[in-house]
C-alpha positions as CSV (number, residue, x, y, z in Angstrom):
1,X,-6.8,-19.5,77.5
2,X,-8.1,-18.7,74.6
3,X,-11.4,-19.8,75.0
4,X,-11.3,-17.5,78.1
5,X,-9.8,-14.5,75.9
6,X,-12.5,-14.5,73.7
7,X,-15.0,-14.7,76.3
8,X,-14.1,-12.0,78.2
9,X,-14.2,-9.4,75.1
10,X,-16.3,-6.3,76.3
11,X,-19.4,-5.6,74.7
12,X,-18.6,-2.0,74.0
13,X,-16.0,-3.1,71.8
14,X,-18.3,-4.9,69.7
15,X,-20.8,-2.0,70.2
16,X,-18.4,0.8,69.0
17,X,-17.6,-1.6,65.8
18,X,-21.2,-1.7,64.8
19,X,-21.6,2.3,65.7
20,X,-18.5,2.7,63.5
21,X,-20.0,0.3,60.4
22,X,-23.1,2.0,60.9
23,X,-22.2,6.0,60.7
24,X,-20.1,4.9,57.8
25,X,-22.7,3.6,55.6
26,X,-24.6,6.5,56.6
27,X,-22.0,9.2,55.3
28,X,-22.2,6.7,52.0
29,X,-25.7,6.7,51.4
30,X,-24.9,10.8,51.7
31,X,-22.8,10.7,48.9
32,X,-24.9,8.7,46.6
33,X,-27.9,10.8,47.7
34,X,-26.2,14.6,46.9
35,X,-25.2,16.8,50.1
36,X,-24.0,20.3,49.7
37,X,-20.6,19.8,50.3
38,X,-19.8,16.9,47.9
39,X,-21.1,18.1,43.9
40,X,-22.5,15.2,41.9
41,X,-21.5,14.9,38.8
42,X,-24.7,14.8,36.1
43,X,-24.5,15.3,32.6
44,X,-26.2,18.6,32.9
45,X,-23.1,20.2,33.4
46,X,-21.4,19.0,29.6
47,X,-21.6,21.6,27.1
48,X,-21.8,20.8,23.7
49,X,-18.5,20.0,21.9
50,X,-18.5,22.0,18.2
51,X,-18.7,19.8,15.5
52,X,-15.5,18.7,14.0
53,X,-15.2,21.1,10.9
54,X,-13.5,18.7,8.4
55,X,-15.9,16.3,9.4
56,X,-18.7,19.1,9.0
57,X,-18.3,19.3,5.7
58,X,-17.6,16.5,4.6
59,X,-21.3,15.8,5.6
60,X,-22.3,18.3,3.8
61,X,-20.9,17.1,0.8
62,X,-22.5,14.0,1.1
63,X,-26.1,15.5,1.3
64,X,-25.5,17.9,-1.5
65,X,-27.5,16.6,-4.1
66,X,-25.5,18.6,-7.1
67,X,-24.1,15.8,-9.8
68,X,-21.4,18.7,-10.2
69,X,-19.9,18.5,-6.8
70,X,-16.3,18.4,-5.7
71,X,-15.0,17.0,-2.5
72,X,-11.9,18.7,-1.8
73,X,-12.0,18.4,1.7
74,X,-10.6,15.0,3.3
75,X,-7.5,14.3,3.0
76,X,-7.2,10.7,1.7
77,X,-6.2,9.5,-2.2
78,X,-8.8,9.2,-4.7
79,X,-7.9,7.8,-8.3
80,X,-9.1,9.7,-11.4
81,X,-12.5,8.4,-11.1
82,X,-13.0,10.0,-7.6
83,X,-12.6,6.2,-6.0
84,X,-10.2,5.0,-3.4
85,X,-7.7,3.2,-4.3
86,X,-6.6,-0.1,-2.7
87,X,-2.7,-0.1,-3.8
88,X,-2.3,-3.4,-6.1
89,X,0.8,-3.9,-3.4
90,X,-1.3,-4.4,-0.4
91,X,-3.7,-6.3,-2.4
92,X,-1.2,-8.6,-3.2
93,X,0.1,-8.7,0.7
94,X,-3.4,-8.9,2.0
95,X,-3.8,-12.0,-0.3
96,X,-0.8,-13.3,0.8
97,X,-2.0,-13.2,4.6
98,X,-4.9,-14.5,4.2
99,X,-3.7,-17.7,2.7
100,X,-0.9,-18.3,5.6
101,X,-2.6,-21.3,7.2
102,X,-0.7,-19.7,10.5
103,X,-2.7,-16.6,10.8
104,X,-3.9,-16.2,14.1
105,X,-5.9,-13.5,16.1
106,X,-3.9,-13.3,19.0
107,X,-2.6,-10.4,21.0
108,X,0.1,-8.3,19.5
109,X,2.8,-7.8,21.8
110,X,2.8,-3.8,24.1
111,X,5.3,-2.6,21.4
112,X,3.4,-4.1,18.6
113,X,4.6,-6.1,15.7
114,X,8.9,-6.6,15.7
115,X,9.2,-7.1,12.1
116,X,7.0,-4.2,11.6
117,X,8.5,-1.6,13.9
118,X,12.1,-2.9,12.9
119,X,11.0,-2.2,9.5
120,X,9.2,1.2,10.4
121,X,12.6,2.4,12.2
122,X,14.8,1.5,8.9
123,X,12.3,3.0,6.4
124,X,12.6,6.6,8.3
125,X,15.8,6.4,9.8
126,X,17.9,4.4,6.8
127,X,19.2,1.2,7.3
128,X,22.7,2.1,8.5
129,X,21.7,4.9,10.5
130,X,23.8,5.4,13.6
131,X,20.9,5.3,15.8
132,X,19.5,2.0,15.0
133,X,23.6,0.5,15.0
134,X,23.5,2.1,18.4
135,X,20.6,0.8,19.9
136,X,19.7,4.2,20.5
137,X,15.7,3.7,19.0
138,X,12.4,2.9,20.9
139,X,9.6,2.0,18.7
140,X,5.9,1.5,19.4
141,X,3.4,0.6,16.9
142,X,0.6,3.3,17.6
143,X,-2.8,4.3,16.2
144,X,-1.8,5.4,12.8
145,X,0.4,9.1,12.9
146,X,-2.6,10.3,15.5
147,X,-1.8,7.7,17.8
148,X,2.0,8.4,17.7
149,X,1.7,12.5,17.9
150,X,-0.3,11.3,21.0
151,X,2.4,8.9,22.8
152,X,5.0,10.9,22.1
153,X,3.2,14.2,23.9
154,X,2.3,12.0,26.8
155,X,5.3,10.9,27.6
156,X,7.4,14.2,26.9
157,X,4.4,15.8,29.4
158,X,5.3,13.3,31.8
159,X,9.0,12.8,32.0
160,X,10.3,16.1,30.4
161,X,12.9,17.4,33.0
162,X,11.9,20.7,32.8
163,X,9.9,23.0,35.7
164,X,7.6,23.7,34.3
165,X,7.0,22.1,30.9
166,X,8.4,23.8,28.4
167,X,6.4,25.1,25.5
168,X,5.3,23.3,22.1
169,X,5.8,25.3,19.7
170,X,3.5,24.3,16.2
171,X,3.6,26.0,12.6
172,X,1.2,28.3,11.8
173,X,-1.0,26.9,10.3
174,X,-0.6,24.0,11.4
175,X,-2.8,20.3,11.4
176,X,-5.7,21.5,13.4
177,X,-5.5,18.0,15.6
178,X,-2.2,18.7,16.7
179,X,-3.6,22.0,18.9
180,X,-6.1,18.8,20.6
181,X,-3.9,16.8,21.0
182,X,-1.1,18.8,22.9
183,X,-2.9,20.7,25.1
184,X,-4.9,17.4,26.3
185,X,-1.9,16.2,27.9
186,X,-1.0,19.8,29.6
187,X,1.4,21.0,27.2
188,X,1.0,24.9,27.1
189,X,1.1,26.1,22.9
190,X,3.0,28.6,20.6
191,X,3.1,29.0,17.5
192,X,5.9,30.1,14.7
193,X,5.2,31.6,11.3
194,X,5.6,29.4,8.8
195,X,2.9,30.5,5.4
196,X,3.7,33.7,4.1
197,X,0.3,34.7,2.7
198,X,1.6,37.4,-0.2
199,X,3.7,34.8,-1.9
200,X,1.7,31.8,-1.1
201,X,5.0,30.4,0.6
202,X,7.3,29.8,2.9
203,X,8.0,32.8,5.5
204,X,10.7,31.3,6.6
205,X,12.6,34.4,8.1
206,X,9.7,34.4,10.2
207,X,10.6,30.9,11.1
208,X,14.2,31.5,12.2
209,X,13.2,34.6,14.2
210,X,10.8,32.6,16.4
211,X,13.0,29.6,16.8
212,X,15.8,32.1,18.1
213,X,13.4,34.2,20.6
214,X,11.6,31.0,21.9
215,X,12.5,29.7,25.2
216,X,15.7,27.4,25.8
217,X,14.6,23.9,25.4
218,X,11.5,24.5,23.9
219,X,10.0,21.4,21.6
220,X,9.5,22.2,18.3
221,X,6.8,20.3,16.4
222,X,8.3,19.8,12.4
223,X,6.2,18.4,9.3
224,X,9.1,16.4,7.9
225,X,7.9,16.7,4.4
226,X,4.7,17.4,2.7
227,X,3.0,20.1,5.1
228,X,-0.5,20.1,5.9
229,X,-1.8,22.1,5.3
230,X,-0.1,23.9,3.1
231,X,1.9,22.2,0.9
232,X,5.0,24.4,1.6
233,X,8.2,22.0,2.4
234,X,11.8,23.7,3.5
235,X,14.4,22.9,1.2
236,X,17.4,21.5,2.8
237,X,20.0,24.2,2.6
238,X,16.7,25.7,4.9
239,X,16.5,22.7,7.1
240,X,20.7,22.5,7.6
241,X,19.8,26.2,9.4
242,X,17.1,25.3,11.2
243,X,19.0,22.8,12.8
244,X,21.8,25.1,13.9
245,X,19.6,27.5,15.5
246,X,17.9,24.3,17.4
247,X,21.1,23.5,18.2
248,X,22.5,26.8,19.5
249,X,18.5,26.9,21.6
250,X,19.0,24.0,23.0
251,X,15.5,22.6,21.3
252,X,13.7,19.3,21.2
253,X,12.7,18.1,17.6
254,X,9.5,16.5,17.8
255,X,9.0,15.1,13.7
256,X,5.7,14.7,12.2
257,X,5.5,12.3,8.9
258,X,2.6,11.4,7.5
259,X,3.9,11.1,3.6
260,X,6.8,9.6,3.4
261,X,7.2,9.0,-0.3
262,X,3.8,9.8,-0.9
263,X,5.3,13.5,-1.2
264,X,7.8,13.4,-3.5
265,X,7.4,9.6,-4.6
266,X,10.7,9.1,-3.1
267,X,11.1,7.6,0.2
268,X,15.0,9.0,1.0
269,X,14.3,12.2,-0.1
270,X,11.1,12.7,1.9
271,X,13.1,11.5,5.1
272,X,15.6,13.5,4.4
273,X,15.2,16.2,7.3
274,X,14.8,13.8,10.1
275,X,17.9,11.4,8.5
276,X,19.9,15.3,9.2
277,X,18.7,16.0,12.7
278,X,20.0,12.0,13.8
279,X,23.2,12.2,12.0
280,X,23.6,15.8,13.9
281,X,23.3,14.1,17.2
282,X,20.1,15.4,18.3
283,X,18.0,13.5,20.5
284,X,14.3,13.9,19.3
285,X,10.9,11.6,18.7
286,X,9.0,10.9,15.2
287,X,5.6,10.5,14.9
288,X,5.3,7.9,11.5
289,X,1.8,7.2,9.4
290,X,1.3,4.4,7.0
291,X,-2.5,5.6,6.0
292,X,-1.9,7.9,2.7
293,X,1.3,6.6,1.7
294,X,0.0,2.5,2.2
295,X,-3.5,3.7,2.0
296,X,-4.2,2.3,4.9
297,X,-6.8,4.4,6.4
298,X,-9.1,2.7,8.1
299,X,-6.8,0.3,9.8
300,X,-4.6,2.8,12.0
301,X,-0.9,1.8,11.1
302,X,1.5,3.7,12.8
303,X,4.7,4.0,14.5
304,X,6.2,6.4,17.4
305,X,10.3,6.8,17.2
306,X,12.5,8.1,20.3
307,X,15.5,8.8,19.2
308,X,18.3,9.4,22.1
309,X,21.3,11.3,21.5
310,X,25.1,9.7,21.2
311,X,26.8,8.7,23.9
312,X,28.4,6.0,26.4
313,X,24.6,5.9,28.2
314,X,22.3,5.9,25.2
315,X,21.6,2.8,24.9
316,X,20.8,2.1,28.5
317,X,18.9,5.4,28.8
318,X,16.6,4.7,25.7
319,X,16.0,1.4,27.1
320,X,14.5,3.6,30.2
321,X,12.4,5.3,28.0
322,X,10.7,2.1,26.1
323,X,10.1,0.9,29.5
324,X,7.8,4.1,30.3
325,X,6.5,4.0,26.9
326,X,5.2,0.6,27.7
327,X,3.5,1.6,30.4
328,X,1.8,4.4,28.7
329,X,0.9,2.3,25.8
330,X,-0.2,-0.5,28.1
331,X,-2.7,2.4,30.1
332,X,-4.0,3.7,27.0
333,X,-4.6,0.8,24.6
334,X,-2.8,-2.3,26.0
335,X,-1.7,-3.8,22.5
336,X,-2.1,-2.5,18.9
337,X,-4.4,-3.6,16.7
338,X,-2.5,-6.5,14.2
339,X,-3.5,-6.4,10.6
340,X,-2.5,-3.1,8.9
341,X,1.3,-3.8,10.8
342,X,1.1,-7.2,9.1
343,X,-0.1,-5.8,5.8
344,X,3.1,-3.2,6.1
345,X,5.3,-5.7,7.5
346,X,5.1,-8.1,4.5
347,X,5.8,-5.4,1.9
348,X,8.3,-3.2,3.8
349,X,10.8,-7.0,4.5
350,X,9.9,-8.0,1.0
351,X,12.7,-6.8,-1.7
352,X,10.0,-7.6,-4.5
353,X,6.7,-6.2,-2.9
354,X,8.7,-3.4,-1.7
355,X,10.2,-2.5,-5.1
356,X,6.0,-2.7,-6.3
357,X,5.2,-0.5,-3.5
358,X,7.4,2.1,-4.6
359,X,6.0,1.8,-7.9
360,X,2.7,2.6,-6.4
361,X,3.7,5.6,-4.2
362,X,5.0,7.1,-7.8
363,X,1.3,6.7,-9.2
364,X,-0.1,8.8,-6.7
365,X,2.3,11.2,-6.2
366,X,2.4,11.9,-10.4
367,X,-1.3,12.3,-10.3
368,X,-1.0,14.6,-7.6
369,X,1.6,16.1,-9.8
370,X,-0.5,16.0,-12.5
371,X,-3.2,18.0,-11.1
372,X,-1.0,20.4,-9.6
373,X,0.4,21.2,-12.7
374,X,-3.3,20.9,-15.1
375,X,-5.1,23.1,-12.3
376,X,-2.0,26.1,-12.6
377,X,-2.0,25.7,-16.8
378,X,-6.1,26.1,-16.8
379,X,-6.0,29.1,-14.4
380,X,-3.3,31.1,-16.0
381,X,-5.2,30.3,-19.7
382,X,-8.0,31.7,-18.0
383,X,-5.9,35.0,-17.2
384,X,-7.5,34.4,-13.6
385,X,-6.6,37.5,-11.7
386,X,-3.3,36.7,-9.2
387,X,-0.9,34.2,-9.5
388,X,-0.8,31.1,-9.8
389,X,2.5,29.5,-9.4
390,X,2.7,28.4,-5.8
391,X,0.1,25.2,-7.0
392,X,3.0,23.5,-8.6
393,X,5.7,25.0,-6.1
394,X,4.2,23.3,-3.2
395,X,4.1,19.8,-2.5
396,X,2.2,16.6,-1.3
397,X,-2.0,16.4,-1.1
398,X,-2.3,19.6,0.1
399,X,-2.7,23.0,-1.5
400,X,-3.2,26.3,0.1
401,X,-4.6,28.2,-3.0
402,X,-4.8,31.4,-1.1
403,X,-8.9,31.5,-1.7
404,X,-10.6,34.0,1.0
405,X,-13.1,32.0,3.5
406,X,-15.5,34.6,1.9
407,X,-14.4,32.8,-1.6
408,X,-14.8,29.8,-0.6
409,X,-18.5,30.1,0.7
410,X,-19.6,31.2,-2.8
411,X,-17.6,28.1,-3.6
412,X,-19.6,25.8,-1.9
413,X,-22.9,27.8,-2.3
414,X,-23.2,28.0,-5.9
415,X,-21.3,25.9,-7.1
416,X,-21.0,22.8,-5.0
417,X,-17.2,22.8,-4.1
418,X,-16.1,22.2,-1.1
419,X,-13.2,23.1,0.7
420,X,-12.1,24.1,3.9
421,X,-12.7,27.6,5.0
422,X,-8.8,28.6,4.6
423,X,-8.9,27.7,1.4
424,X,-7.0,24.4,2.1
425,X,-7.8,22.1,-1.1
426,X,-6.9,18.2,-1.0
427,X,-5.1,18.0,-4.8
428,X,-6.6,14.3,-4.9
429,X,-10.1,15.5,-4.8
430,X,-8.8,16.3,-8.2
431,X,-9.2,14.6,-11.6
432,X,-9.6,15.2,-15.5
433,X,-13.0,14.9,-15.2
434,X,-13.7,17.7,-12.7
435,X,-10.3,19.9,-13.1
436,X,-12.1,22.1,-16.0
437,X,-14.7,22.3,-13.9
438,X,-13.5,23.6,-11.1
439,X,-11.0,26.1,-12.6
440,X,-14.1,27.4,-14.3
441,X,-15.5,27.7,-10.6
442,X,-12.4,29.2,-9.0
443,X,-12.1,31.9,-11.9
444,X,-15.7,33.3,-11.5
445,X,-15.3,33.5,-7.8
446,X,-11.7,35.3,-8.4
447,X,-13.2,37.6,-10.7
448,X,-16.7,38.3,-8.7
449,X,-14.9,39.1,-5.6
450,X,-11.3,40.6,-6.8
């Protein structure tokens, strides 16, 4: 019977197959080819990207042949010789790895390194904070603070309740790679005030009023301490009404921190804002760095924090959300990469390296001091027109000297200083053997163009 089936199949059949086959491969071949109704992509149609400013110039500074030039452009640490510095704590931890006859190269798990996130989560959080007791954390070891900013605007873009998304609201000014970032993942921008430029501070009645007219719901982007790029921190009477206003709006806290005790050299007080928001009840995500504070640059140490809000579901619901993180983390870059996490890991769950690394983060946050405080003394002997106050007011690596952009090109152009064109300065470009220098430099500029 079968035999018989088989035999008795028409020939058309077999015909129309082929015909079929056939006028398929044809519309193929159409494709590859180009036809009018289907474009083809070719590079012709990329524009040019602009060059990444901060990048720009630090180029620029690299090609100027002056021996008198200042690079106050990038924002990592620099000792007083102008050198990075490799904190003797994460010397000691790197040596320390090196040696365990149990390193391995192996994958790191989706989530990244446990004792590294568990650690990450207690050093922003606190110990005994509610939300870890609760199980009411997600952490992912990310890219360094870029990497988390990233995750966490992914997924909000993706799971956010809202119809449509509701609107990210960033400082102004504001860490030019957070504009990127959000709107690459579809988020539509705002902005609130934040720098007052008369007093060189905080405008922070400008602040509230934009908090309170903003949509319902909106997320809120906040530099927990240390501002970049201006230097200008809330104090915590300010925060405590920030947060009632969020509350009353209904807002999402999105936290950026990059300098955690780095700042203010101590690690409580420059997690003090986001410890506030958690013990409030407010559900909200962090975005944590280890690169200035563990000088950890170039090996992307970072951590993203989802923090849901109280109650009988929490846990279960922020166990939904690490699941969907893992995904997006598993899309993007599968695993983290394993040796800055192990660098942190070993000083963060070791009482005795830990106790050094605080040591260290009070080195570079009194130079910074230091320079803050030398640069204000030699301007104001100087009688340099304006004031000079808000250098030591604000806080972190960061200063917004309040320099025109027409200031600072005769900065760079005759006298080989570089800055960015706000007149953003990184404090540890800084150092005794440049300050006098430079407040020679700032002073003729004032006085030329005042």
């Amino acid at each position: 019977m079968s035999s018989s089936s088989s035999s008795s199949t028409p020939p058309s059949s077999t015909s129309s197959f082929a015909s079929t086959a056939k006028s398929r491969l044809a519309s193929l071949a159409s494709h590859i080819m180009g036809s009018p109704s289907a474009p083809v992509f070719s590079t012709a149609v990329v524009p040019s990207a602009p060059e990444d400013p901060l990048f720009g110039l630090a180029q620029a500074y690299r090609n100027d042949p002056s021996d008198k030039k200042v690079d106050l452009v990038i924002g990592a640490y620099r000792d007083d010789n102008a050198k990075p510095w490799v904190l003797p704590v994460v010397k000691k931890a790197d040596d320390l790895i090196r040696s365990d006859p149990n390193l391995n190269h192996e994958y790191l798990p989706i989530k990244g390194l446990a004792d590294y996130t568990t650690a990450a989560q207690k050093l922003i959080l606190g110990a005994s904070s509610p939300a870890i007791t609760d199980s009411r954390v997600s952490t992912f070891q990310t890219i360094s603070g870029t990497g988390a900013v990233h995750l966490g605007a992914l997924f909000l873009s993706k799971f956010h309740p809202a119809s449509p998304k509701p609107t990210l609201y960033l400082s102004n000014p504001t860490w030019a790679n957070h504009h990127q970032i959000f709107s690459n993942v579809g988020l539509k921008l705002a902005n609130y005030p934040y720098f007052d430029a008369n007093t060189k501070g905080l405008d922070f009645d400008g602040l509230l009023g934009a908090l309170k007219t903003a949509d319902k719901g909106s997320i809120i982007l906040l530099h927990a301490c240390a501002h970049n790029p201006t230097g200008v921190d809330l104090t915590q009477d300010q925060w405590k009404e920030v947060a009632v206003i969020m509350r009353e709006r209904a807002h999402f806290p999105f936290f950026d921190c990059a300098y955690q005790g780095f700042a203010s050299g101590d690690l409580s007080r420059d997690a003090w804002a986001i410890r506030y928001f958690v013990e409030q009840g407010f559900e909200l995500c962090i975005a944590q760095s280890f690169a200035k504070n563990f000088g950890l640059y170039g090996e992307r140490t970072g951590a993203f924090h989802f923090v849901s809000a109280p109650g009988s579901d929490a846990s279960s619901a922020n166990a939904h959300v690490a699941s969907q993180l893992a995904i997006l983390q598993r899309s993007e870059i599968s695993n983290p990469p394993a040796y800055g996490a192990r660098i942190a890991s070993k000083v963060l769950n070791d009482p005795e390296l830990f106790s050094q690394w605080e040591e260290d983060l009070r080195t570079m946050s009194g130079r910074i001091a230091e320079m803050r405080s030398g640069l204000r003394q030699r301007l104001e002997q100087r009688g340099t027109p304006g004031s000079w106050e808000h250098i030591t007011k604000q806080i972190g690596m960061f200063s917004f000297t309040g320099l025109s952009e027409a200031q600072v090109k005769v900065l760079r152009e005759k006298w080989a200083v570089y800055m960015t064109k706000n007149g953003r300065i990184s404090m540890a470009g800084l150092n005794t053997h440049n300050l006098d220098y430079f407040a020679e430099a700032v002073d003729s500029v004032v006085r030329e163009t005042s």
